[in-house]
C-alpha positions as CSV (number, residue, x, y, z in Angstrom):
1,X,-17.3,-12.3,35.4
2,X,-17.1,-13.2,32.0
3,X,-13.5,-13.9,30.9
4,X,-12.3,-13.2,27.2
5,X,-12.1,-17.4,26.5
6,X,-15.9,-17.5,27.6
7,X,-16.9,-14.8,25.3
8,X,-19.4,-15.5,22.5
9,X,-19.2,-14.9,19.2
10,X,-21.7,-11.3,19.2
11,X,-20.0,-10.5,22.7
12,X,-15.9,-11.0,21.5
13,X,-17.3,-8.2,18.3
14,X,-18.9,-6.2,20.6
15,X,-15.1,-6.1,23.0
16,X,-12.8,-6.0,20.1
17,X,-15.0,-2.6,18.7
18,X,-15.5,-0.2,21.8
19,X,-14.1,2.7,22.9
20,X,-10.6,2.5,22.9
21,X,-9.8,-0.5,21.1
22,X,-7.7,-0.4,17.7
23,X,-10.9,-1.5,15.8
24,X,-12.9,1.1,17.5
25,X,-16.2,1.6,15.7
26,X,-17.9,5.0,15.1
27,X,-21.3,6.2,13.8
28,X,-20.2,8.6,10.4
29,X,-22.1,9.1,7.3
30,X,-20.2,7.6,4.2
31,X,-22.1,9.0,0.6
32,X,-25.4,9.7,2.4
33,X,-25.6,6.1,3.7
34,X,-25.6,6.3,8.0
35,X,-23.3,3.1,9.0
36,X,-20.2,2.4,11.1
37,X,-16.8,2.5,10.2
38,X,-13.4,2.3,11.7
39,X,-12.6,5.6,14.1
40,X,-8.3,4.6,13.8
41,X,-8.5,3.7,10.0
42,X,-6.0,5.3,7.9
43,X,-6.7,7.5,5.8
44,X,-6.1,6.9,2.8
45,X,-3.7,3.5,1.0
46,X,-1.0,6.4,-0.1
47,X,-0.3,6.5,4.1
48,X,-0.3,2.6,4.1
49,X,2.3,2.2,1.3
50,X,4.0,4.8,2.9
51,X,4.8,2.7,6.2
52,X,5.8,-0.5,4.6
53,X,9.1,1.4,4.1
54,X,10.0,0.7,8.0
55,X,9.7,-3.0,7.2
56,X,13.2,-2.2,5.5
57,X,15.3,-5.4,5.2
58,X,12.5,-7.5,5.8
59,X,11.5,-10.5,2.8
60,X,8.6,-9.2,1.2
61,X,8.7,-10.5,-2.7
62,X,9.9,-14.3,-3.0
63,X,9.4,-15.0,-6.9
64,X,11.2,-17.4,-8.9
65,X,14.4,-16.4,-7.8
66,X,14.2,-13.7,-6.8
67,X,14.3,-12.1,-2.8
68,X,12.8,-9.0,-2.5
69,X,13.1,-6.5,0.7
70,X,10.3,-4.2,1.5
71,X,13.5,-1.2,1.0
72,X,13.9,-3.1,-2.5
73,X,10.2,-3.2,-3.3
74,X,9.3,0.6,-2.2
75,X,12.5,2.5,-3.7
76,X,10.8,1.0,-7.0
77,X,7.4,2.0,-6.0
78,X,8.8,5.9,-5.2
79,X,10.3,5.9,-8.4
80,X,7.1,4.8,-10.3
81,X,5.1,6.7,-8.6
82,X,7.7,9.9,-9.8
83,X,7.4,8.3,-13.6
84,X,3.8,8.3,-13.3
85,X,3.4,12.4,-12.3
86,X,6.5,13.8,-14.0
87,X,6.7,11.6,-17.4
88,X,3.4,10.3,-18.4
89,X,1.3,13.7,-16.1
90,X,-0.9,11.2,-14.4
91,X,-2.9,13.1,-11.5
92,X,-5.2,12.4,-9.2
93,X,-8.3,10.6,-10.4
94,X,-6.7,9.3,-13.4
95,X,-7.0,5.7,-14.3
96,X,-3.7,3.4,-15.0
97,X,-4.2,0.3,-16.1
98,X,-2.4,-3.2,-14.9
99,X,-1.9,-6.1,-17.1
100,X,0.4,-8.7,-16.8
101,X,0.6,-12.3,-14.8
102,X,1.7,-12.3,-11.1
103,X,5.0,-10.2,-11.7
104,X,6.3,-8.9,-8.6
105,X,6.1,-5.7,-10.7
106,X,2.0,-6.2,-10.2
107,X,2.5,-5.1,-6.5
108,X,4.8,-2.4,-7.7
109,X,2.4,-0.6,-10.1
110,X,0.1,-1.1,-7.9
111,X,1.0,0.5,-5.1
112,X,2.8,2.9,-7.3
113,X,-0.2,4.3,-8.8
114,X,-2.7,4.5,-5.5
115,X,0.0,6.5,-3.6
116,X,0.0,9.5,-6.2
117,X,-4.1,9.5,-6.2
118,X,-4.8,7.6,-9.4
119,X,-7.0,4.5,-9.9
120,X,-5.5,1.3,-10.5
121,X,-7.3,-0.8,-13.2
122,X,-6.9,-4.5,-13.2
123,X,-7.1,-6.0,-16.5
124,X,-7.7,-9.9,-16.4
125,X,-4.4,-11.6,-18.0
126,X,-6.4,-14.4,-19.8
127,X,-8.5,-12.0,-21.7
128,X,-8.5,-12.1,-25.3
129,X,-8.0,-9.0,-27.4
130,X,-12.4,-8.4,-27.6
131,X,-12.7,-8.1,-23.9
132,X,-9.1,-6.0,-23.5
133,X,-10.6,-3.4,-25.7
134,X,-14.1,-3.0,-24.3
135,X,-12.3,-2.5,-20.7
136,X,-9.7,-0.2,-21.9
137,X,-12.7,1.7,-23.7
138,X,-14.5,2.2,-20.9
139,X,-11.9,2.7,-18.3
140,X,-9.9,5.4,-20.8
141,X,-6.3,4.8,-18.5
142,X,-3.5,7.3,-19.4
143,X,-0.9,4.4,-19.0
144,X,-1.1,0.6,-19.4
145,X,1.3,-1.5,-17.7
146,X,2.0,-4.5,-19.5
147,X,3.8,-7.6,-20.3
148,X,4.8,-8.7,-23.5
149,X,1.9,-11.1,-23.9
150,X,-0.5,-8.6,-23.0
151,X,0.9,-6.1,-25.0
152,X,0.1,-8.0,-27.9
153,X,-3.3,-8.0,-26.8
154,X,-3.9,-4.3,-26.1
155,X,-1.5,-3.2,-28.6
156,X,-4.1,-2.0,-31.3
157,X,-6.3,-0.4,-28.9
158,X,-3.4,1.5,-27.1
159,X,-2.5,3.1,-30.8
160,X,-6.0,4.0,-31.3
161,X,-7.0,5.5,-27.7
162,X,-3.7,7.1,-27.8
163,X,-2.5,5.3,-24.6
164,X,1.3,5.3,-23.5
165,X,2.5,2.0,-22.8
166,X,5.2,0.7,-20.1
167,X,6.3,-2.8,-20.8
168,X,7.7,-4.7,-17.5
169,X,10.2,-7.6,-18.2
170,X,10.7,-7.2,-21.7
171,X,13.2,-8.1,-24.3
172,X,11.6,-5.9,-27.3
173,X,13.2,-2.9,-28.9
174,X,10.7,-0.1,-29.9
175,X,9.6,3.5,-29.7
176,X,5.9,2.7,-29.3
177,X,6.2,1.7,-25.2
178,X,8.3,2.6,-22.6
179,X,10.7,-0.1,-20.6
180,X,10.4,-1.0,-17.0
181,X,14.2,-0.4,-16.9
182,X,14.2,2.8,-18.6
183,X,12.0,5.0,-16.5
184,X,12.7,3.6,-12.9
185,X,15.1,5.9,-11.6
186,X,16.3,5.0,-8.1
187,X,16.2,7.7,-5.4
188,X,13.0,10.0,-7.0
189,X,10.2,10.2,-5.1
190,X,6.0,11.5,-6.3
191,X,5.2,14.6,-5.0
192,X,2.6,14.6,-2.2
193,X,-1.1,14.2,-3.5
194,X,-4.0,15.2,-1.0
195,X,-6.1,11.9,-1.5
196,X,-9.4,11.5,0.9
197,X,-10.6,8.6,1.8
198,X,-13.8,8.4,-0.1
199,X,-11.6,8.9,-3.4
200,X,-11.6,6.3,-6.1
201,X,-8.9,4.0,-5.8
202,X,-9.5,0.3,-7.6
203,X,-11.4,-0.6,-10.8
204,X,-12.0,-4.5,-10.9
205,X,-13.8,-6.2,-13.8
206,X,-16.3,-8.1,-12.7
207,X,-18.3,-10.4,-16.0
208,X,-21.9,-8.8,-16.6
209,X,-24.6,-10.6,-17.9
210,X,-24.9,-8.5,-20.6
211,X,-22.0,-10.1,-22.1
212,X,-19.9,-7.3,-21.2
213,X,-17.6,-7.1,-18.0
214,X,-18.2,-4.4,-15.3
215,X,-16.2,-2.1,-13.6
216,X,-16.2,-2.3,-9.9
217,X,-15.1,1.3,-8.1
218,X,-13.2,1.1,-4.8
219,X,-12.6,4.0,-2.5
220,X,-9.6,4.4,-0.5
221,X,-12.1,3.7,3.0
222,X,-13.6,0.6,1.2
223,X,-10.5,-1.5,1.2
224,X,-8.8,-0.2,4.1
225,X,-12.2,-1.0,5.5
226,X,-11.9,-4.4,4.6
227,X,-8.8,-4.7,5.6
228,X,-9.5,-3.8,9.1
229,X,-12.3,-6.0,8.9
230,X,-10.3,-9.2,7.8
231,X,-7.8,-8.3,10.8
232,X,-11.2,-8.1,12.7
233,X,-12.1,-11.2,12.6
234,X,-8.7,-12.6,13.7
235,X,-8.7,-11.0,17.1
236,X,-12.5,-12.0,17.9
237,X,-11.5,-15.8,16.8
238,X,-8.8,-15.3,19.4
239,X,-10.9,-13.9,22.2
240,X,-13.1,-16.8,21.9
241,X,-10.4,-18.9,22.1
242,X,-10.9,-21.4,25.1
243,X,-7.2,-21.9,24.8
244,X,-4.8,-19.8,24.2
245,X,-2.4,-20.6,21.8
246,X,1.9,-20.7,22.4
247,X,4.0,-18.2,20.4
248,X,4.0,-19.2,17.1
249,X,7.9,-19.7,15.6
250,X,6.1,-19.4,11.5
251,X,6.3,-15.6,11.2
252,X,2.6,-15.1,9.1
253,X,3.6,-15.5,5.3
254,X,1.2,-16.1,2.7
255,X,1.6,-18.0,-1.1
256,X,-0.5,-16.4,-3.7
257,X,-1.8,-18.5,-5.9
258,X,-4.6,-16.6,-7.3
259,X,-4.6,-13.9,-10.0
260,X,-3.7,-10.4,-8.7
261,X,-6.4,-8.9,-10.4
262,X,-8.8,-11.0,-8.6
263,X,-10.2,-9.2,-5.5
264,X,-8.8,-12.1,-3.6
265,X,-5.3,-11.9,-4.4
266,X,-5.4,-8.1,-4.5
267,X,-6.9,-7.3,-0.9
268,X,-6.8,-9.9,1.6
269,X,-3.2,-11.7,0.1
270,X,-1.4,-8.9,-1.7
271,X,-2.6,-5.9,0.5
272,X,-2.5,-8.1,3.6
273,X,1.3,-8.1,3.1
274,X,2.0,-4.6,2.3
275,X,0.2,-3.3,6.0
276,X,0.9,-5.9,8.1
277,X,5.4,-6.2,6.9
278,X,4.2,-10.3,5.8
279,X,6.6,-12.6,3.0
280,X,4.5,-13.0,-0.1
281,X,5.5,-16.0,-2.3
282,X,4.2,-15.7,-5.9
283,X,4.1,-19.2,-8.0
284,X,4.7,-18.3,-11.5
285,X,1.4,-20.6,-12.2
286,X,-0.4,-23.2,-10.0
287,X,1.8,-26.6,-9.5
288,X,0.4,-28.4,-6.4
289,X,3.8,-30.0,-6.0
290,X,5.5,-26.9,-6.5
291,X,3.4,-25.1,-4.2
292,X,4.3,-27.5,-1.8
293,X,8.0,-27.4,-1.9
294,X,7.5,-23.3,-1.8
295,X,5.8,-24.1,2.1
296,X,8.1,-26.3,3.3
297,X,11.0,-24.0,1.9
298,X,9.6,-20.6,3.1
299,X,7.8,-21.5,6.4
300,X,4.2,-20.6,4.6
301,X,1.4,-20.1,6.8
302,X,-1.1,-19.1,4.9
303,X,-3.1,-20.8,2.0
304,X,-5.4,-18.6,0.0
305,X,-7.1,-19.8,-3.3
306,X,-10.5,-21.7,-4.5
307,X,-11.3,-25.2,-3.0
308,X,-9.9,-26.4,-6.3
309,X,-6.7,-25.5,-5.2
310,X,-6.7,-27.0,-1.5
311,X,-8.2,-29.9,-3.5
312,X,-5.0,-30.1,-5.7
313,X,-3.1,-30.1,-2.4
314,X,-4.2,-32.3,-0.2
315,X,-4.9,-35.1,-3.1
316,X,-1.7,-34.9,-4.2
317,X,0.4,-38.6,-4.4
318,X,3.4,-36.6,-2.9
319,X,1.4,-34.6,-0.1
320,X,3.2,-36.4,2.7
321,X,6.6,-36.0,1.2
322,X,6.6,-32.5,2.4
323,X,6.6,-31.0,5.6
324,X,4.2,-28.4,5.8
325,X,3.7,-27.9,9.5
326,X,3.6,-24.5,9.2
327,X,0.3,-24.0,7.6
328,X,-2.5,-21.8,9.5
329,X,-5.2,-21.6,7.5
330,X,-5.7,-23.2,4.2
331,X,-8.9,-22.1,2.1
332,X,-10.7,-19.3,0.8
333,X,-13.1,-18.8,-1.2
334,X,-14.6,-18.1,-4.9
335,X,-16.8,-21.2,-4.6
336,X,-18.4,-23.5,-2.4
337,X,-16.2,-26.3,-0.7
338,X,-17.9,-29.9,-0.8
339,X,-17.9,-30.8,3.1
340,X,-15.4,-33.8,2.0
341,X,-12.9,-31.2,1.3
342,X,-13.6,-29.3,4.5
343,X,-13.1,-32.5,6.5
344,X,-9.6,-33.9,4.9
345,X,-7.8,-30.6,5.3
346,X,-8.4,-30.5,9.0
347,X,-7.3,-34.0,9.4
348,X,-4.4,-33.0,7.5
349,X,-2.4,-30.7,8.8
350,X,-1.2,-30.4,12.2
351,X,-1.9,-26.7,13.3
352,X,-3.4,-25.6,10.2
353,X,-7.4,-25.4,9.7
354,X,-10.0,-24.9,6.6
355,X,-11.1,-21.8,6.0
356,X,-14.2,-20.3,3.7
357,X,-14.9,-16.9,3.2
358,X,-17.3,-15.8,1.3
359,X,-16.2,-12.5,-0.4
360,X,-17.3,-10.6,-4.1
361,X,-15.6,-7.9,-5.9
362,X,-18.2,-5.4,-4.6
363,X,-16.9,-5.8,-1.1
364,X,-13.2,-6.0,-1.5
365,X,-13.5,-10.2,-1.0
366,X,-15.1,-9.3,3.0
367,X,-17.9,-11.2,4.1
368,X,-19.1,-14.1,6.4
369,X,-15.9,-16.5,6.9
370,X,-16.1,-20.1,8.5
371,X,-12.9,-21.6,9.9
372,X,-11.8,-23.9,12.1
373,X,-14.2,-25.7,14.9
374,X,-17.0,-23.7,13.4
375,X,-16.6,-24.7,9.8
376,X,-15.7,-28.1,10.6
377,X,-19.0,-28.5,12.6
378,X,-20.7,-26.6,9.7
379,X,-19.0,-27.5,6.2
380,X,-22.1,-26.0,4.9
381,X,-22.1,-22.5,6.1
382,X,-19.8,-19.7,4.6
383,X,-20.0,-18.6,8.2
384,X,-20.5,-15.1,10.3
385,X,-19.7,-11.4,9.4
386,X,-17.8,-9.1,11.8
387,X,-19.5,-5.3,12.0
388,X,-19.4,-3.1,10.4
389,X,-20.1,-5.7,7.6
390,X,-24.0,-6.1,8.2
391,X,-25.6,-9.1,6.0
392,X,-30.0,-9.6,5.8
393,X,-31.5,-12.1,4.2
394,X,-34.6,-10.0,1.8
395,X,-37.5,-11.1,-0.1
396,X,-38.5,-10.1,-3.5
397,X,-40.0,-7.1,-2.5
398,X,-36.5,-5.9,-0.1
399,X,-37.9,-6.5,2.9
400,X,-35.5,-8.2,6.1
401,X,-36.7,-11.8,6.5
402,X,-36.2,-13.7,9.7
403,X,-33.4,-16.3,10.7
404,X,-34.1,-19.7,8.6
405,X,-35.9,-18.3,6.1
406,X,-34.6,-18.4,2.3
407,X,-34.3,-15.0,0.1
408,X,-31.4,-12.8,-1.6
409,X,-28.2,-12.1,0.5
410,X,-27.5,-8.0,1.1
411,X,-25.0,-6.8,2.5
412,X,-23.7,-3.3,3.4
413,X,-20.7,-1.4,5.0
414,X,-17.6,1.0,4.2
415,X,-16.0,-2.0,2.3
416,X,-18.4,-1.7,-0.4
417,X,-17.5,-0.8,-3.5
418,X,-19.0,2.6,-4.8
419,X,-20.4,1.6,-7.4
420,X,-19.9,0.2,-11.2
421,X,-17.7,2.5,-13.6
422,X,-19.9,4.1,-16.1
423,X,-22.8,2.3,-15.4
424,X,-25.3,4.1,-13.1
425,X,-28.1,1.7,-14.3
426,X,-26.2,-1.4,-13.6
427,X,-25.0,0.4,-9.8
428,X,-28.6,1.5,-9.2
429,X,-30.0,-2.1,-9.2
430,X,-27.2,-3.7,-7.7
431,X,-26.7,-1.2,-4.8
432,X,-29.8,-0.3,-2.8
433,X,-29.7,3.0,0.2
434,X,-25.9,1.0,0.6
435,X,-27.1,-2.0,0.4
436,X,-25.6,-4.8,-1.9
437,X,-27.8,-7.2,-3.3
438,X,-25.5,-10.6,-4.0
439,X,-27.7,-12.2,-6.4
440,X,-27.4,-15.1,-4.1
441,X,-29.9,-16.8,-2.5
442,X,-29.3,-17.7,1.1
443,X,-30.6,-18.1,4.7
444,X,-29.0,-17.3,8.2
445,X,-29.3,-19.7,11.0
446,X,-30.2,-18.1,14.7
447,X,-27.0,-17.9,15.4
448,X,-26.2,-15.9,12.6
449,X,-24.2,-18.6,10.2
450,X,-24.9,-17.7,6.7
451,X,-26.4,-20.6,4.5
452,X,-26.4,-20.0,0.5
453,X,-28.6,-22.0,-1.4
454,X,-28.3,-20.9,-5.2
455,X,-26.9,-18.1,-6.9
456,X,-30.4,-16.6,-8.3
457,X,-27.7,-14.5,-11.2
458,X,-26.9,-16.8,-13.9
459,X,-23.2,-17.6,-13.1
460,X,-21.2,-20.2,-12.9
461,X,-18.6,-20.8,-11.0
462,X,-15.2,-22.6,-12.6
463,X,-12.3,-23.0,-9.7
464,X,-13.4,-19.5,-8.7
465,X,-13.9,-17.6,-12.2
466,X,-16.8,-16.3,-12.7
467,X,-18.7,-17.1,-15.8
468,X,-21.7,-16.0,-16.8
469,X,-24.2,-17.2,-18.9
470,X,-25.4,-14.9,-21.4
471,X,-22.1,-13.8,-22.0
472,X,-21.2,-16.8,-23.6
473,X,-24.5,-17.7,-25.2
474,X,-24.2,-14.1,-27.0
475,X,-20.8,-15.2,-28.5
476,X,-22.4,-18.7,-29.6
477,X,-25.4,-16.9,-31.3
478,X,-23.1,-15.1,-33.7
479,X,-22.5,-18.8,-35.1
480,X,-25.0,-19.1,-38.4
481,X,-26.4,-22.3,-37.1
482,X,-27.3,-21.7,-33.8
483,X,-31.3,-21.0,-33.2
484,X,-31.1,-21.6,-29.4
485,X,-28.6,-21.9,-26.5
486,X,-28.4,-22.1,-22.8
487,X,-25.8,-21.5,-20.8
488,X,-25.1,-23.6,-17.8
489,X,-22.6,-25.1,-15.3
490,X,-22.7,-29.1,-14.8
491,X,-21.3,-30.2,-11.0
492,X,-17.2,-31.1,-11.2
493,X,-15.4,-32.7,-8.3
494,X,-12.8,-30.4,-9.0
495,X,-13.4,-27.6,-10.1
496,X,-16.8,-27.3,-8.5
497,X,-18.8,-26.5,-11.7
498,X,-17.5,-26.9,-15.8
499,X,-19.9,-24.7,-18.6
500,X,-22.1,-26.5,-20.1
501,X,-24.3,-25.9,-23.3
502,X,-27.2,-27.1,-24.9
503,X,-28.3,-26.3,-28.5
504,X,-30.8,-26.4,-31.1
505,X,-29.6,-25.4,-34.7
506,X,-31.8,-23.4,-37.2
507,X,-34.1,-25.6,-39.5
508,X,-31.9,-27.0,-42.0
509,X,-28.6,-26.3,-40.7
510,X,-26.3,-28.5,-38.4
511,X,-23.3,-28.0,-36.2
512,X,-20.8,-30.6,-34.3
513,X,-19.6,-30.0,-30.9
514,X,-16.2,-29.8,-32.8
515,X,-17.2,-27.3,-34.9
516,X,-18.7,-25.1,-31.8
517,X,-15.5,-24.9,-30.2
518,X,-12.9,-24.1,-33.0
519,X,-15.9,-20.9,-33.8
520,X,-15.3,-20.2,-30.3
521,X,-11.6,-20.7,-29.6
522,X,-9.9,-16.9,-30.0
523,X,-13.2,-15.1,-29.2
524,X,-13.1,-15.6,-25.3
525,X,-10.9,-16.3,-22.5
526,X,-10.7,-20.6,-22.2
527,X,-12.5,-21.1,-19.2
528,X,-15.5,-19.3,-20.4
529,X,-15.9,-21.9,-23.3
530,X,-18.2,-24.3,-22.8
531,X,-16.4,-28.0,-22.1
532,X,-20.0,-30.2,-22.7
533,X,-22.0,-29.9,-25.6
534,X,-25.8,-31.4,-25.6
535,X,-27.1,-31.0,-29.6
536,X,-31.0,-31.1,-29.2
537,X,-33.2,-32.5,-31.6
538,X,-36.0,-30.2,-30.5
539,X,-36.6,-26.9,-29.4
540,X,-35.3,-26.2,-25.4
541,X,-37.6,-26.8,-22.5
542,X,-39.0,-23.6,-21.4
543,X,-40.9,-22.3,-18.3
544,X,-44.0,-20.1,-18.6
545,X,-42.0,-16.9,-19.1
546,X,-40.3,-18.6,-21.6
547,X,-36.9,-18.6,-19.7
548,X,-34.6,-21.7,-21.0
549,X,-35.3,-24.0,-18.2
550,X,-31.3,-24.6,-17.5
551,X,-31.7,-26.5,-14.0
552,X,-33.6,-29.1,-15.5
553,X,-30.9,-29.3,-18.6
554,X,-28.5,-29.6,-15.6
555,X,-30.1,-32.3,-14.2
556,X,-30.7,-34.2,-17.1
557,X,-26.9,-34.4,-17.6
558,X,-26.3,-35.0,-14.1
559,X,-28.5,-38.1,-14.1
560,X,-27.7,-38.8,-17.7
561,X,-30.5,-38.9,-19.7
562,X,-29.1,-36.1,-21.8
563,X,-26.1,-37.3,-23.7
564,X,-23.0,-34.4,-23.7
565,X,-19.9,-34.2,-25.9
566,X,-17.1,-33.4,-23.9
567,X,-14.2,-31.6,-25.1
């Protein structure tokens, strides 16, 4: 007989999702796509905030100073949730909109606004007042929840769209916002909402290569899907264990070092936390040292970022003047990890191991993960899915190809966003009879390790932002001197790629690399700009189509026989 430490990988799936396990799967049609989902899912997130209240005294919010308790946390979330219904008349389906840096007050509104049926929409914090508009615009919220800095940013377009304001942590005096301080009133409570699982619950931006961010739509299923999913793949790793590991004495904690509007830090870390009664550290902004006195002070076991990060860590001239033995897992994902980096974080902690998952908005940050033995064995490989996340490799033409071949990653499942908000075009191409098309080209192995080769959308990836190309080529046109551009990410040790540009001015007119970046400065968020400048003396190579040819640009830096201005 086959014991559980013997199980394979497809057999441990198959025994952690039968009849009468807690990750039970069942056949069930989701929006007229047949697939599998969980049979013991809650369901809906309202029910999930709901039980964090019995982890009571428990640490939940470590920020700066301040200790948080799960009682502290959700009394505040109750009475949001009441200020949301009563005072501002938000009901179910409404959109509220979240913009500030990782304030413990993120989690707050969050939760606050999913547990009386509205949809929470994550505003990126490094946005400049362009991109805050178009997202408000299009997402219409009935309430933004701000910061000072942000409300500086969203100010006019508030005044204009006639949206109320709620400032959190704020020293200003006016009658054009509401205070954090003024409208929580301990001991109220929302009214009950009757919220199904297939409601809307998230919108996440995601950049569009139309120079014009998209809004990713979550149900309530899709990231309690995922979140079952993530949990998933924990208890197979631990039936194929071959041995069996001693209690642990680290209680699970994790340190988030991400943005909360980021998928990553929203699902897996923040959301992670509020099901499962886990300590949640928040940095006020990434310090590797500080980062590393918050482990060895709070017992962190978990590590969740962009390889940049783990970089950062385990590079660091004071690494081994911490103890960090309580590290797990120490990863992510957001971009590919060099195998270099793989290799010195398992040699560098003593119970902890890499990790690589490799996530999108679109499915709630689920996908094929890697970690330890396997990923160390294969550095390369973003690793396996769990059911009921299924992934196909598919040619041009959408057809399944077989193991080793190279095409475009799908994926589908209940963790699958429903779609992009107010863009039926834009959802239509990217979501297939539920299936996602990544825009990444990859190949799976025979024993189903996901490869990815090349991101076939023009994006590039900067410590896990996403930039994309023709965004930022549309905001260099508007300069008078520009007749061509190309958009373009150049390798970084780091960072794991930096934007890059090449550019040919109009006959008769010049511009300086210097010049290029003050037009640009103020008209998009920092990381987009580009950081190496190529001027060409000659129109830019094109291919037969008469597509910029930006790999062999790329290359030509790379190699050097293309000279760059760096900022």
């Amino acid at each position: 007989m086959t014991t559980p430490a013997e199980l394979g990988w497809f057999e441990a799936i198959g025994a952690a999702t039968g009849p009468g396990q807690t990750f039970e799967l069942v056949d069930a049609t989701v929006g007229g796509v047949p697939m599998q989902i969980f049979k013991n899912a809650p369901p809906n997130l309202a029910q999930v905030f709901a039980a964090a209240h019995n982890h009571g005294d428990k640490d939940f919010i470590i920020y700066e100073d301040e200790r948080l308790t799960f009682s502290h946390v959700m009394t505040r979330v109750d009475a949001l949730g009441h200020a949301l219904v009563e005072r501002y008349g938000v009901a179910k389906g409404d959109r509220v909109a979240i913009a500030m840096r990782n304030y413990p007050e993120w989690c707050m509104s969050f939760a606050a606004i999913l547990s009386v049926g509205g949809i929470s929409v994550s505003m990126n914090s490094w946005w400049k007042t362009e991109e805050m508009d178009y997202a408000l615009r299009d997402s219409a919220p009935k309430v933004l929840i701000c910061d000072d800095e942000r409300y500086e940013t969203a100010k006019a377009t508030c005044v204009a769209l006639g949206v109320k304001v709620l400032l959190v942590r704020s020293q200003r005096s006016s009658g054009e916002f509401d205070k954090w301080d003024d409208v929580i009133r301990l001991g109220t409570k929302p009214p009950s909402v009757d919220i199904d699982a297939d409601d809307d619950a998230t919108i996440l931006y995601t950049s569009g290569t139309t120079g014009f961010p998209k809004g990713a739509v979550s149900t309530h299923r899709a990231i309690i899907s995922a979140l079952m999913a993530f949990s998933l793949r924990q208890t197979v790793e631990g039936l194929r264990a071959k041995v069996k590991p001693e209690p642990d004495p680290f209680p699970p904690s994790f340190i988030l070092i991400v943005p909360l509007f980021h998928v990553t830090g929203c699902v897996p870390v923040m959301m992670s936390c509020f099901i499962s009664g886990l300590k949640l550290v928040i940095m006020y902004k990434w310090e590797p040292e500080k980062a590393m006195q918050l482990i060895e002070r709070e017992k962190i076991t978990n590590f969740v970022g962009v390889p940049t990060q783990s970089w950062d860590l385990v590079n660091h001239p004071a690494f081994a003047n911490y103890d960090l033995s309580s590290m797990r897992a120490i990863g992510g994902g957001g971009a590919p990890a060099p195998a270099a980096l793989v290799h010195k974080v398992a040699g560098s902690f003593k119970k902890g191991g890499p990790q690589l998952g490799y996530g999108m908005t679109e499915t709630n940050a689920f996908g094929p993960g890697n970690r330890g033995h396997d990923y160390i064995e294969r550095p390369t490989s973003t690793g396996r899915a769990v059911l009921p996340m299924r992934v196909q490799i598919r040619d041009d033409n959408y057809v399944a190809l077989p193991a080793g071949t190279t095409g475009e990653i799908w994926m589908s499942g209940p963790m699958l966003i429903r779609g992009y908000w107010n863009k039926p075009d834009a959802t239509a191409e990217t979501i297939v009879d539920g299936w996602l098309r990544s825009g990444d080209i990859g190949r799976i192995d025979d024993e189903g390790f996901l490869f990815i080769e090349d991101r076939a959308k023009d994006m590039i990836l900067r410590a896990g932002e996403n930039v994309y190309g023709a965004e930022v080529e549309h905001a260099i046109y508007e300069h008078p001197a520009v007749h061509e551009a190309a958009v373009f990410g150049v390798p970084h040790e780091r960072l794991g790629e930096e934007v890059a540009v090449a550019l040919y001015p109009k006959q008769g007119a010049s511009i300086t690399p210097t010049e290029l970046w003050n037009f640009l400065d103020g008209k998009m968020a920092a990381f987009k700009i580009p950081v190496h400048v190529v001027l060409m003396g000659e129109p830019l190579p094109r291919n037969a189509a008469g597509k910029f040819l930006k790999r062999e640009l790329r290359e030509q830096i790379v190699n050097g026989t293309l000279k760059a201005d760096r900022r």
